[in-house]
C-alpha positions in Angstrom: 20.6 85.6 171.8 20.3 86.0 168.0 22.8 88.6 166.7 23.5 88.7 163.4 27.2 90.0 162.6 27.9 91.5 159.3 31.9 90.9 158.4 34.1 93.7 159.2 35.2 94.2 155.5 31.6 94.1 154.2 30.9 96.9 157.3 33.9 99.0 155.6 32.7 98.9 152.2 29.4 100.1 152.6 30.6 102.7 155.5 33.0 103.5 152.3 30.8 103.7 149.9 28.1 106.2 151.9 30.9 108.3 152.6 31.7 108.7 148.1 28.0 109.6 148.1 27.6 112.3 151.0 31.2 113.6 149.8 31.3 117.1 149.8 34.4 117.1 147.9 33.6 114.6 144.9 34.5 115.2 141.5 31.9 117.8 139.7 31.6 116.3 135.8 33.1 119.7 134.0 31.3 120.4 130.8 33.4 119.2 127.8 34.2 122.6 125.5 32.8 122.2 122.0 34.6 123.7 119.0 32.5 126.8 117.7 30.9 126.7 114.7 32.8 128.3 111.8 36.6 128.3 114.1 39.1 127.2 111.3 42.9 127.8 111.0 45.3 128.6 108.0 49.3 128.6 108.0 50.8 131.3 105.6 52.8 134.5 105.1 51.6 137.5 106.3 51.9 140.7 104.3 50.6 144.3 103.8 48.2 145.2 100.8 47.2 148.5 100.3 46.0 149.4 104.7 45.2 145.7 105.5 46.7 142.4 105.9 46.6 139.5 103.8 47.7 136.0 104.2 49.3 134.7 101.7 50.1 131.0 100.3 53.5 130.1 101.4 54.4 127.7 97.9 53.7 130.5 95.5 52.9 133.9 97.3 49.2 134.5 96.0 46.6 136.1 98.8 44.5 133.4 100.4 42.5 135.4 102.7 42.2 139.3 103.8 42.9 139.0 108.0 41.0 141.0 110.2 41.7 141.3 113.9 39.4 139.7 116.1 40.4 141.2 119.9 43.3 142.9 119.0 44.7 146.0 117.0 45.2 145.5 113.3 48.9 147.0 113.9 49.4 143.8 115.5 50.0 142.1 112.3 52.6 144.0 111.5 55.4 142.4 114.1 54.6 139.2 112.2 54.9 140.4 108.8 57.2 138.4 106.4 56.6 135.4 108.6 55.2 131.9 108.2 52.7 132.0 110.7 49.2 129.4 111.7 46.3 132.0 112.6 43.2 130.9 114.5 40.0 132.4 114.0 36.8 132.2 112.0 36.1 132.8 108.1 33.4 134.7 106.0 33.7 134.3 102.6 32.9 138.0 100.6 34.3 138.5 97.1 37.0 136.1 95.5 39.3 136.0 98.8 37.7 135.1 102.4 38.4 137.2 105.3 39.9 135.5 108.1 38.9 137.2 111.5 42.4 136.7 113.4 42.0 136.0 117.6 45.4 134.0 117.8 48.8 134.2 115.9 51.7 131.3 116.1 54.7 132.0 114.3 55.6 129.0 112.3 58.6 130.2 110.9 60.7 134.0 110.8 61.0 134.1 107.4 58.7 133.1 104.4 59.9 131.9 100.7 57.9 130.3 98.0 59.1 126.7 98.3 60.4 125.3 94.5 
C-alpha cells in the first residue's frame, strides 16, 4: 500500500486555520469614526451678555465667541457661568465674534480670573 500521511501538527493547523475562516464569531473590522468637518473646541469663561452667552478669554476677559446650544437648553449655560470651562462643538463665523454651537461642556475650573 501507498498511503501518504500528512504530520499531525501540519493536520491541526490547517483543520485550525479552516475553522478562523468558517468562524461565525470572528472579529467584524468596526468602521473607524472620523472627526466632523468644522468640530473645534475652545477653553474660556462663560458669562451672560445681554439674553445669550458668551465665552470669554480667560487672560483678559474680552468675548471670544457668542455660544449657542447645540442639543440642549440655552438655560444650561447658566450653571456654568463664572467658570473656566472647554466647550465642544462647531463654529460659524458672522460679525466680529464667531458663534460657537455648544453640544458638550467640561468644567475646567469653578472660578475664572484674568491671569496677570
Amino acid at each position: 500500500m501507498n498511503r501518504r500521511f500528512i504530520p499531525v501538527p501540519l493536520l491541526a493547523i490547517l483543520y485550525g486555520g479552516f475553522l478562523l475562516c468558517a468562524s461565525p464569531y470572528q472579529q467584524q473590522k468596526q468602521p473607524k469614526s472620523e472627526p466632523k468637518k468644522n468640530e473645534a473646541a475652545m477653553t474660556g469663561c462663560v458669562d451672560q451678555k445681554d439674553d445669550g452667552y458668551v465665552l470669554l478669554d480667560d487672560r483678559n476677559l474680552t468675548p471670544i465667541a457668542n455660544l449657542e446650544a447645540d442639543g440642549f437648553p440655552k438655560e444650561g449655560f447658566a450653571k456654568h457661568m463664572g467658570h473656566k470651562v472647554t466647550v465642544r462643538g462647531t463654529t460659524s463665523s458672522s460679525g466680529t465674534i464667531p458663534v460657537f454651537k455648544v453640544r458638550t461642556i467640561e468644567t475646567i475650573s469653578d472660578t475664572c480670573a484674568p491671569q496677570r
